[in-house]
ZAMARGU-4260 file (C-alpha; in steps of 0.2 Angstrom, whole numbers, plus 5000, padded with zeros to 4 digits):
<rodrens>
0) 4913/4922/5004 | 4916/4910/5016 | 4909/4909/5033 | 4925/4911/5042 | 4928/4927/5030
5) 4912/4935/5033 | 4915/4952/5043 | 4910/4956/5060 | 4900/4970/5053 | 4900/4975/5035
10) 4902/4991/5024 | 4884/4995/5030 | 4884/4992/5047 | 4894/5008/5049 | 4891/5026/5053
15) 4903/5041/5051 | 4910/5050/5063 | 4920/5066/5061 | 4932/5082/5065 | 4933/5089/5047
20) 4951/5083/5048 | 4949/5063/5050 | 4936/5051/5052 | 4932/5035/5061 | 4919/5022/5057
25) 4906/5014/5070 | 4899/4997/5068 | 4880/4994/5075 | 4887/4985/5087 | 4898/4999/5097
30) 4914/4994/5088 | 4925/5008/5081 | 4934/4996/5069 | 4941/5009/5059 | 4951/5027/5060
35) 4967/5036/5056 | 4973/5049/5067 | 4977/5061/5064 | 4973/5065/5047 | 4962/5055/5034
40) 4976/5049/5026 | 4988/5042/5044 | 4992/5026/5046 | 4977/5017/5056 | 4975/5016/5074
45) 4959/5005/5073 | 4960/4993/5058 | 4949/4977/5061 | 4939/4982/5047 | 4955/4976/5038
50) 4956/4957/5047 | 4951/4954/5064 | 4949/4961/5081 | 4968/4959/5082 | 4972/4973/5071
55) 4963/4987/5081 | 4947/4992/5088 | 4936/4999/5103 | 4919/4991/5106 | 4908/4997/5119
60) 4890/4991/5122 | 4882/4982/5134 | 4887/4965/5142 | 4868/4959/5138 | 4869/4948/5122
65) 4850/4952/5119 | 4852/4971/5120 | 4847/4979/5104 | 4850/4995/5098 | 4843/5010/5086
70) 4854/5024/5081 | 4852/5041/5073 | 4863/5058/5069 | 4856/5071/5078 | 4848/5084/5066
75) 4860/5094/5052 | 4875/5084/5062 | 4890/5072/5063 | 4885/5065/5081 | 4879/5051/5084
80) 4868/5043/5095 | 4864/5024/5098 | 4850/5021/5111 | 4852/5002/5118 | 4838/4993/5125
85) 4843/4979/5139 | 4834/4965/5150 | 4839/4980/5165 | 4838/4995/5156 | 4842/5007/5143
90) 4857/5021/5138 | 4862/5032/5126 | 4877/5030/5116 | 4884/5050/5111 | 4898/5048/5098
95) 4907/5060/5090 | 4925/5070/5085 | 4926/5088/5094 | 4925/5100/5079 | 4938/5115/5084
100) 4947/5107/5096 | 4961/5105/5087 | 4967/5086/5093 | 4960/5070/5087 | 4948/5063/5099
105) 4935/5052/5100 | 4922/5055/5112 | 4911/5041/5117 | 4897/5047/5130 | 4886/5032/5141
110) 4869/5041/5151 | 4857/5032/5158 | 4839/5032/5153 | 4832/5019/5163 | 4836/5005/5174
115) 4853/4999/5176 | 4864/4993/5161 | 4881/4985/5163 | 4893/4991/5150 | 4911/4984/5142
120) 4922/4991/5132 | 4937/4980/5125 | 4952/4993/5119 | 4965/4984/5107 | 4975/5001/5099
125) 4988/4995/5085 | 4997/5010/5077 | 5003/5011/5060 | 4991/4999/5051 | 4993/4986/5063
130) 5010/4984/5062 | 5017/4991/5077 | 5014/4985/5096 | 5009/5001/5105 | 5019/5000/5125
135) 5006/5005/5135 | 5004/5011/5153 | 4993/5016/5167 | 4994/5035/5172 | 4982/5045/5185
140) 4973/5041/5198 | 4957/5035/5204 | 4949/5049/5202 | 4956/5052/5184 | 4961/5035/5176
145) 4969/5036/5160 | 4978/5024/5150 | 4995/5030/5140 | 4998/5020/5121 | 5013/5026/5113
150) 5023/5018/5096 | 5037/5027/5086 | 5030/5045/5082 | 5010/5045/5088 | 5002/5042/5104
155) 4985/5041/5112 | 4976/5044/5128 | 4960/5037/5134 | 4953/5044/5148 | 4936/5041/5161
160) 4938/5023/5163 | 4950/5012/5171 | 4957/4999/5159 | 4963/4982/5163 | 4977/4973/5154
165) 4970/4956/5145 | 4981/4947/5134 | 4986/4962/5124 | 4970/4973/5124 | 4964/4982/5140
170) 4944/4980/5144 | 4934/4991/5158 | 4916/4986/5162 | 4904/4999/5170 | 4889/4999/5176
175) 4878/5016/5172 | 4862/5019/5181 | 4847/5029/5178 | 4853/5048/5176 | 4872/5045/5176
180) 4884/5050/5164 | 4899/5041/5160 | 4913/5047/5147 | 4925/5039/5138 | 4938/5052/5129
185) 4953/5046/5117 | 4965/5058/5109 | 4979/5057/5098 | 4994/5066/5099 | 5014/5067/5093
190) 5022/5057/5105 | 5037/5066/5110 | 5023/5079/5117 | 5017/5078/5134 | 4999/5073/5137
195) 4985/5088/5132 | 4975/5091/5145 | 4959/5081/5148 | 4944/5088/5135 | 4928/5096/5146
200) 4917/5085/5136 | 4902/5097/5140 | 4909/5110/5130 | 4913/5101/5116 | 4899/5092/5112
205) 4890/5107/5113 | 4901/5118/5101 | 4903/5105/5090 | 4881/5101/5088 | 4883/5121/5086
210) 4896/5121/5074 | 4888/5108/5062 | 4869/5116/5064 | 4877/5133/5060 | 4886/5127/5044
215) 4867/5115/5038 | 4859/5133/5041 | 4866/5139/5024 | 4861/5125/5014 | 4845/5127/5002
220) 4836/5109/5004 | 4818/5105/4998 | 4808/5091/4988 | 4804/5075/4990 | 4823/5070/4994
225) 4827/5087/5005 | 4832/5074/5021 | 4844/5061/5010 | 4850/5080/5002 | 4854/5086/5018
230) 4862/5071/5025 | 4871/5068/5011 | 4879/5087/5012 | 4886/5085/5030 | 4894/5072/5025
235) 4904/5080/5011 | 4909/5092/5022 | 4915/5080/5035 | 4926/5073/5022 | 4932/5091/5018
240) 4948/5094/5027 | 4946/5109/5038 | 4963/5118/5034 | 4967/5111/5016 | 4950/5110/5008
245) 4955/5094/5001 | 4940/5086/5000 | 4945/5065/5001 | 4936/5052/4990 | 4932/5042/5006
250) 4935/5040/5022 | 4943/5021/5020 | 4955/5012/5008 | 4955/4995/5002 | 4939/4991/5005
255) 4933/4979/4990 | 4923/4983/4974 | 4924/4963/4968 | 4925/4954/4987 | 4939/4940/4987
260) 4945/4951/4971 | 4959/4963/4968 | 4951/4978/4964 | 4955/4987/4981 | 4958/5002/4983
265) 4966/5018/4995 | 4953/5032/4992 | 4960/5043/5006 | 4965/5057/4994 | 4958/5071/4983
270) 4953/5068/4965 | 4951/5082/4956 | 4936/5078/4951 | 4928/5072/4963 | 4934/5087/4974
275) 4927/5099/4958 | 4909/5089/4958 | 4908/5089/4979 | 4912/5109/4975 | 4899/5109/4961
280) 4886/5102/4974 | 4892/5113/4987 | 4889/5130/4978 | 4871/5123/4971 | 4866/5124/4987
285) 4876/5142/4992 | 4893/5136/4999 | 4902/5152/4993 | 4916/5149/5006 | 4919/5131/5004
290) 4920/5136/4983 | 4934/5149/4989 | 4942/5136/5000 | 4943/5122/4990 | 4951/5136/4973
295) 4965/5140/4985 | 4968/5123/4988 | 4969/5120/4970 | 4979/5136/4966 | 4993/5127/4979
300) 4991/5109/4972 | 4992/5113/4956 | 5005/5126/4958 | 5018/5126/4942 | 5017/5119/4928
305) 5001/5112/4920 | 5011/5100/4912 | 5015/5091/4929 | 4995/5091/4934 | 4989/5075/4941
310) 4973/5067/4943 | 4974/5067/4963 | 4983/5073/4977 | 4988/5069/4995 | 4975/5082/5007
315) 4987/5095/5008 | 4993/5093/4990 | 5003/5082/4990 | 5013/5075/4972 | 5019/5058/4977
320) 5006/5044/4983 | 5016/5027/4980 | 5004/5012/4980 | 5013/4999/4990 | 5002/4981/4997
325) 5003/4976/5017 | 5003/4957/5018 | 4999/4959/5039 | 4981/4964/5035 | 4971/4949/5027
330) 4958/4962/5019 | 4938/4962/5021 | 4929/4948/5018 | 4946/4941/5013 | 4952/4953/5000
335) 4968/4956/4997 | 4980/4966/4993 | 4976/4978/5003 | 4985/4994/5000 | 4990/5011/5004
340) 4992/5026/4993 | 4987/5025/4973 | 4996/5021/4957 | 4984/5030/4947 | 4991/5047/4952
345) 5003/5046/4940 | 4989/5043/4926 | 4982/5054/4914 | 4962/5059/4912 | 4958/5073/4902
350) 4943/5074/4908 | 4949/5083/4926 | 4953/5099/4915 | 4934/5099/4912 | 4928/5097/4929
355) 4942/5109/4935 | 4936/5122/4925 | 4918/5119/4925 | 4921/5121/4944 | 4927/5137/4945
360) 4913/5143/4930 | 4901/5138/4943 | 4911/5147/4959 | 4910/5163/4947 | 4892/5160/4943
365) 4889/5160/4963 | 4897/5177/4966 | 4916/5171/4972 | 4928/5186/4963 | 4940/5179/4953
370) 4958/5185/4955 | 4975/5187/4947 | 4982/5171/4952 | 4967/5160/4950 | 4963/5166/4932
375) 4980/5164/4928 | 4981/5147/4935 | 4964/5143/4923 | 4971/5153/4907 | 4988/5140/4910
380) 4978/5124/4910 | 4968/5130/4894 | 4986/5133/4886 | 4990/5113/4892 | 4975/5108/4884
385) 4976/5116/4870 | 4993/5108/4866 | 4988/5090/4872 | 4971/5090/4869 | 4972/5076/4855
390) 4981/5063/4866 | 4972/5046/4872 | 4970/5044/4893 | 4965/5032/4905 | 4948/5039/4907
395) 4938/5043/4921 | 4937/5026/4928 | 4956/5025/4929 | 4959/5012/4917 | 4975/5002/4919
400) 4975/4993/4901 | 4983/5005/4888 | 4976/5024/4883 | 4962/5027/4873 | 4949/5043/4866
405) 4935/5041/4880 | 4920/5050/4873 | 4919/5055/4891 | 4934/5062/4893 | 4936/5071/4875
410) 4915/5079/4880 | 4925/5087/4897 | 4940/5095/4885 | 4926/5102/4875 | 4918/5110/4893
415) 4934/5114/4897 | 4936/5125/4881 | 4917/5132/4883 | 4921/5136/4899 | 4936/5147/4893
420) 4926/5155/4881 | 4911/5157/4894 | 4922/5167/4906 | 4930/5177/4891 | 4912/5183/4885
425) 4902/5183/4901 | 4914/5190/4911 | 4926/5200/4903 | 4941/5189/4907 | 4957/5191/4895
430) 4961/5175/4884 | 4961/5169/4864 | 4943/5168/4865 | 4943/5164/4846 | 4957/5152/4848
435) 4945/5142/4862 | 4930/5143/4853 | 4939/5136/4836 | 4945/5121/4847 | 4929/5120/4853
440) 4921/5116/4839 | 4935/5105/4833 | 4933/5094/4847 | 4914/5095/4848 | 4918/5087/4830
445) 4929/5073/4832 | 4916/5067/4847 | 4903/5067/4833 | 4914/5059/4819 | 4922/5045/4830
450) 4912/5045/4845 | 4895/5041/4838 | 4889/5025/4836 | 4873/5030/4819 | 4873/5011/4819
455) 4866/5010/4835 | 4860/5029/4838 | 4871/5030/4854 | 4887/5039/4860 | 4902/5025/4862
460) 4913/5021/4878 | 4931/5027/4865 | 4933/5028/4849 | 4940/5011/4845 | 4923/5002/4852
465) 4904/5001/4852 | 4903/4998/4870 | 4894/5012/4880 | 4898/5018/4896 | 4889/5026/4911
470) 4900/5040/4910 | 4891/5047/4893 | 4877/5052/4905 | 4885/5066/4911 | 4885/5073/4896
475) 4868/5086/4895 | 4874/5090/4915 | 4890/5098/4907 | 4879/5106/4894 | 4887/5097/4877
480) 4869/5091/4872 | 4852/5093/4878 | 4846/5080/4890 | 4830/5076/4876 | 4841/5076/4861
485) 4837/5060/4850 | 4858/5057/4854 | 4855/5057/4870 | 4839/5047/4872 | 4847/5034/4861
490) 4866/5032/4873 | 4853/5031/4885 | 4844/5017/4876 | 4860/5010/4875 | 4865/5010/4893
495) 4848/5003/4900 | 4851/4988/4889 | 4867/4986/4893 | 4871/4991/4909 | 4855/4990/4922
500) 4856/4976/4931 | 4846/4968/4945 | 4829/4967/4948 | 4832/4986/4954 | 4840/4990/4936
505) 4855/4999/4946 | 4871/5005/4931 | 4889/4996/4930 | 4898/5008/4925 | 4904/4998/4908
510) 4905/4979/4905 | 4919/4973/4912 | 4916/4959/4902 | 4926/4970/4887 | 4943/4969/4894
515) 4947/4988/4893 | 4953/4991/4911 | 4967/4977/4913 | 4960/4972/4927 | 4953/4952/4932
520) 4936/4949/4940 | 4921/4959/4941 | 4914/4973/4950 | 4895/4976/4956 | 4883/4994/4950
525) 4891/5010/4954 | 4881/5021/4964 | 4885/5035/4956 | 4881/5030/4939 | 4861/5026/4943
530) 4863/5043/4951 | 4869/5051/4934 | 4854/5042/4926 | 4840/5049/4939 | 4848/5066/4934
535) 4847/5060/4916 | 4828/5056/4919 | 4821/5069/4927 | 4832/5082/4915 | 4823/5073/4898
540) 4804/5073/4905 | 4805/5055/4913 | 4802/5061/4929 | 4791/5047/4935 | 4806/5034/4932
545) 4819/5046/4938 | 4808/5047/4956 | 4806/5025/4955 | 4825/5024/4952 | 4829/5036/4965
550) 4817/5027/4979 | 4825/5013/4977 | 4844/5022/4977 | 4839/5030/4994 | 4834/5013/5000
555) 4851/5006/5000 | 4857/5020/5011 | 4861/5012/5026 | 4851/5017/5042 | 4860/5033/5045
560) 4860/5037/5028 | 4879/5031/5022 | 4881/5025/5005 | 4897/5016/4999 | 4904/5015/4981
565) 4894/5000/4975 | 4879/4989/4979 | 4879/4970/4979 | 4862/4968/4971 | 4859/4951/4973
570) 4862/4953/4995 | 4860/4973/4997 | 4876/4974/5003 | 4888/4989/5001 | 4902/4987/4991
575) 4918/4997/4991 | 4927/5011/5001 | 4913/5022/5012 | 4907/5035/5013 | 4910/5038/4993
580) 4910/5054/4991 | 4904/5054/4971 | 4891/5045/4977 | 4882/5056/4990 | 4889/5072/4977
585) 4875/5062/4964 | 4863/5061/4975 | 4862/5079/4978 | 4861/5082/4960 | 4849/5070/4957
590) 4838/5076/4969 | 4842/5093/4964 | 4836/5088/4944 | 4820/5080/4953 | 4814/5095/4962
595) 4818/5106/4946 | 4808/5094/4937 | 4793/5094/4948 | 4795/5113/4951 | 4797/5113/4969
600) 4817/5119/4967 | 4822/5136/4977 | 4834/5142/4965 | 4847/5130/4966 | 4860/5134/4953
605) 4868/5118/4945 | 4878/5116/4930 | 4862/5106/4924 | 4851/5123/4930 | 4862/5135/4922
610) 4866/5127/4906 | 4852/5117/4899 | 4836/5125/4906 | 4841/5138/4918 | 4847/5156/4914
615) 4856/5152/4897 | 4849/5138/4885 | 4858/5128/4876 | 4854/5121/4858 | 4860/5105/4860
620) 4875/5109/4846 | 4886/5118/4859 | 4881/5136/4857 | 4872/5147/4871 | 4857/5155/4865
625) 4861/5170/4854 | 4880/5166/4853 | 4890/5157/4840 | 4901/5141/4845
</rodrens>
């Protein structure tokens, strides 16, 4: 990366902000460089992220160069607060999204703490990924400034400061003294509306500190890693779409797991399984609502016919997510293409059946009545599996090279069957409950007949290679094997010798190296991997190494506690789309397998807790205790 391509502020630099309906990142240095409006998924209103300052931001901060600044969520909240320290004096930076507002704005509070501190704000709004020129006008008064941006279908408004018109961006600089409050308010709307009416900032940011504090009181939190837990929970839920329940992968696309590479992708949309293991970590900590949410959600998306399932959807379930390229935006750090929407949604990954149903397993196991229609909608997916369950897939990584038998993938049919058979004789559910637990055996079989590697004593990657994968680790978590089952120690011997890397001995999640994903270049550790093996630790007796691994995973959370996709070991960067959701999901679990392990756990029910070691045992040869498989 060259000098010229290094960004302004990088992945880590950035906080989340957020209305449970979009997003907007912060950099540390006051800039919202980043956010669609008015749903995760529009096109962008502030894209710098993507290129330069021309293709949309809004910094504000102080004119001194020397001011510094230390930032921090309020408690159990999305709001954040940025305290600057100046030569003249200091402020307080509030920033957050109104939660039930019902508009998309952005509010940016200044009060003065001490002295007198001069603050500028520079405006550059670009509609529609930086394609489209916003006109844009002055309207009110002195006493109520406000600027007007409006392009094709969207428009904004940004009120409390008098903007000035500077070679296509509008600045506005303020000086706030000691005890005085000055607020800055954009908002979104549908262009052909008039202007809503100006947000009483007071009441907002009170209801919404409510709001987010009264949703964190539910949560069950404690052990060592109760504070990254709890962080790690509202942000979930912040990428949870209030209406929908869609829970989106992350809050950016494009932003680059090989830098200067082509492995960029839009993550602005709901996997299956990633929404089912952000449900999973919900419920372990007594989300029964979000559980029921996020099951209507899935009984509207997946509505139909089984055969027509897809990996992922748009937020409100939406089928078709073309992926197309834009050539205006030159990419971070210089990575292009840049792109909107995703190819892989027209991909197959037998192993989203497993999570779905496993998901629903643990909604029942938390108290969430199953009905007609969503029993129905679980019985038909079993019938799909049933029928296909023998065909190859792109596997969970969304390989683009040809199909093949993952391990992985062929583990989650075998959950997914259990699972039928587990609702069937736990709680008195209709289905061939025979039929599934024949099949489950068969495919518990084929995993052992082609998916071991006796050689090496480990699980393999797919059936046609003795490569392992980070993936395999999930298997004790979904209950096929026990955690400290000689299989199991060994894949794990595998995967430390193949995949750790780094002084910090973080997991790739398979050796590129191998040529299976038909993909060029490299990619750096996958958090969510080095998650899976703290889990993996703490679940098999190593609890020591599972707490020295998870130290060091907590240590790349930035200073707010955001974690991306990957981490650049040799710098400490972040790497990829941010916040990932799948990796603050396995940062829960992982701190959930910790504090099971060390015994300070209040009852958290996980699939780990419930099926090997919790209220059912399992043998390690895919039988419950008591009952035939």
């Amino acid at each position: 990366m060259s000098p010229a391509d290094t960004p302004t502020n990088r992945i880590e630099d950035h906080a989340l902000i957020g209305d449970t309906y979009t997003a907007a990142l912060v950099g540390r240095d006051g800039t919202i460089d980043w956010a669609c409006l008015p749903r995760f998924d529009s096109p962008s209103t502030f894209a710098s992220i993507l290129g330069t300052e021309d293709h949309g931001h809004w910094t504000l901060a102080p004119t001194d160069p020397d001011a510094t600044a230390k930032r921090r969520y309020d408690p159990d909240t999305l709001v954040l607060s940025t305290v600057w320290t100046t030569g003249t004096g200091v402020v307080e930076v509030t920033e957050f999204m109104p939660i039930g507002a019902h508009r998309a704005s952005i509010v940016r509070r200044v009060r003065g703490l001490r002295g007198a501190v001069e603050v500028r704000q520079v405006l550059r709004i670009r509609f529609d990924y930086a394609r489209a020129l916003p006109w844009v006008r002055q309207i009110g008064g002195d006493e109520d400034p406000a600027l007007l941006a409006t392009a094709g279908p969207g428009s904004v408004i940004v009120r409390g400061v008098r903007f000035h018109a500077d070679d296509h961006r509008h600045s506005a600089t303020s000086t706030v003294h000691d005890g005085e409050v000055l607020d800055a308010v954009l908002t979104w709307y549908p262009s052909h509306r008039e202007p809503p009416a100006p947000l009483d900032v007071d009441a907002a940011l009170h209801r919404t500190v409510r709001w987010w504090r009264d949703w964190m009181s539910t949560a069950r939190t404690d052990g060592r890693y109760a504070e990254a837990t709890r962080r790690s929970l509202v942000i979930l839920r912040a990428m949870t779409h209030a209406e929908t329940g869609g829970v989106v992968a992350a809050a950016t696309t494009s932003l680059p797991e090989d830098p200067g590479g082509e492995r960029n992708w839009d993550y602005r949309y709901v996997w299956l399984r990633d929404a089912s293991l952000a449900l999973a970590s919900l419920i372990a900590h007594g989300y029964r609502d979000e559980a029921a949410h996020w099951r209507g959600w899935l009984l509207r998306a997946i509505a139909g016919d089984p055969a027509d399932v897809q990996i992922m959807y748009g937020i409100a379930g939406e089928r078709e997510l073309p992926e197309r390229e834009l050539s205006n935006l030159p990419g971070y750090a210089a990575s292009t293409p840049v792109r909107v929407g995703n190819g892989a949604y027209t991909q197959y990954q037998g192993d989203v059946f497993g999570e779905v149903l496993a998901a629903l397993h643990d909604a029942r196991e938390l108290g969430v009545e199953e009905n007609a229609d969503s029993w129905a909608l679980q019985r038909a997916l079993l019938g799909y599996v049933e029928e296909h369950w023998q065909e190859p897939d792109n596997g969970i990584w969304e390989m683009r090279g040809p199909r093949r038998h993952f391990t992985h993938s062929r583990a989650m049919i075998w959950a997914a069957f259990d699972r039928g058979v587990a609702a069937v004789e736990e709680f008195g559910l209709e289905g061939p409950v025979d039929r599934w637990r024949t099949l489950r055996g068969a495919v518990r079989a084929e995993i052992e007949e082609h998916g071991w590697n006796a050689e090496r004593g480990s699980y393999r990657q797919h059936y046609d290679t003795d490569e392992v994968d980070a993936s395999l680790l999930v298997l004790p978590q979904i209950g096929y094997l026990k955690a400290d089952d000689p299989r199991m120690t060994g894949t794990v011997a595998a995967i430390e010798q193949d995949l750790r890397t780094g002084d910090d001995g973080l997991v790739l999640r398979y050796r590129t190296s191998s040529g299976f994903d038909g993909l060029s270049g490299s990619e750096h550790p996958f958090l969510a991997c080095s998650f899976w093996l703290v889990e993996q630790y703490a679940a098999s007796g190593r609890v020591d190494d599972a707490e020295r691994l998870m130290d060091v995973l907590t240590g790349y959370a930035n200073d707010v506690g955001m974690l991306s996709e990957e981490i650049d070991v040799a710098t400490g960067h972040h790497i990829g789309n941010t916040p990932q959701a799948l990796s603050h999901l396995t940062l829960v679990s992982a701190a959930d397998a910790i504090a099971r392990a060390r015994g300070t756990a209040a009852g958290h029910r996980t699939r780990l807790a419930v099926h090997d070691g919790g209220t059912r045992s399992w043998t390690g040869e895919g039988e419950r205790a008591g009952t035939p498989a």
